[in-house]
C-alpha positions in Angstrom: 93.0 73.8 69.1 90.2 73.4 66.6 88.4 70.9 68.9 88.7 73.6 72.4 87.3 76.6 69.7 84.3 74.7 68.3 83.6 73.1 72.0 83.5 76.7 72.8 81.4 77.9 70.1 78.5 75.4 70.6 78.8 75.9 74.5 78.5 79.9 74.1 75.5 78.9 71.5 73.9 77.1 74.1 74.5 79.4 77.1 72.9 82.5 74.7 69.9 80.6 73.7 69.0 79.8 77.7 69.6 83.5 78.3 67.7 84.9 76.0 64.5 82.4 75.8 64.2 84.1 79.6 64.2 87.4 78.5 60.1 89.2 78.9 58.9 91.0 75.4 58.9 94.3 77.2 63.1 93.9 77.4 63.1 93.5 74.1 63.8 97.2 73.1 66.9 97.7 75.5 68.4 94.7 74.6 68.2 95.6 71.1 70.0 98.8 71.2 72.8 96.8 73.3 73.0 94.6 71.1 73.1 97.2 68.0 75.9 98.9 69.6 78.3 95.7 70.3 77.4 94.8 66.4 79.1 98.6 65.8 81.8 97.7 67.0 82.2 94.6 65.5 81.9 96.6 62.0 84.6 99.3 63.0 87.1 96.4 63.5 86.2 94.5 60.8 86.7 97.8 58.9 89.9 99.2 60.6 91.7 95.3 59.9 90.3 95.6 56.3 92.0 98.8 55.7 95.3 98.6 57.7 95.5 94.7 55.9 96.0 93.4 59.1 94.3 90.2 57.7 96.5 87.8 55.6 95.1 86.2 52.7 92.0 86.3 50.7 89.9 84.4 52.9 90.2 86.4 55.9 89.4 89.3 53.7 86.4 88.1 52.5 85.3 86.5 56.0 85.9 90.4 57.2 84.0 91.7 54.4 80.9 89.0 54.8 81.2 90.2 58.9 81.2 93.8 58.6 78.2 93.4 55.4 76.3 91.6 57.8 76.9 93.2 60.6 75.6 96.4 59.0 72.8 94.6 58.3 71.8 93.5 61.7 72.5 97.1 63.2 70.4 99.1 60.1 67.6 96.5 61.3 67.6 96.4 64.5 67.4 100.2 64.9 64.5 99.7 62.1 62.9 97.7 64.6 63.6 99.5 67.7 61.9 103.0 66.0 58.9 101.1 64.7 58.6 99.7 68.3 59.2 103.0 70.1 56.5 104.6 67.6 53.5 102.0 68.9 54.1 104.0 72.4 53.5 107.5 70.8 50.2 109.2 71.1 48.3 109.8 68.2 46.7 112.7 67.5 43.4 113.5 67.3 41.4 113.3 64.2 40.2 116.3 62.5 36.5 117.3 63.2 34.6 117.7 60.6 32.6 121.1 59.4 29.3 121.4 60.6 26.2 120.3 58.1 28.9 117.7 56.5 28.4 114.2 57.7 30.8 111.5 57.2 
């Protein structure tokens, strides 16, 4: 069993890096907020089986905890990034002119 889940973990690393080293900059954004909202709802479960103590023994709880910690971290950042992104497209307003007789 341990053998088939690792097999399956490098072979899903692999298939993700090919996938995304095709992706064009200008997806970036979209795939960002997709990818922010699967990470939400990574951290609600990892919440709700904290809470309900679904998970049996301390190393499952802390495994849960380190998930949902980091989780949250990914999902605050990534939406960090994604508004700093979005803000390069706003337009900027003009700049002030300046009162006649002053020069700058």
């Amino acid at each position: 069993m341990l053998i088939t889940n690792l097999s399956i973990l490098v072979l899903a690393g692999f298939v993700g890096y090919a996938v995304i080293s095709k992706v064009p900059n200008t997806l970036h954004t979209p795939l960002m907020s997709g990818t922010n909202a699967i990470h939400g709802i990574v951290i609600l479960g990892g919440i709700i089986l904290l809470v309900e103590g679904e998970a049996q023994g301390f190393l499952n709880d802390a495994l849960l905890l380190i998930a949902v910690v980091f989780g949250t971290i990914n999902v605050v950042g990534g939406f960090l990034v994604t508004d700093r992104m979005l803000d390069m497209f706003k337009e900027k307003p003009a700049p002030a002119a300046l009162p006649e007789g002053e020069e700058s």
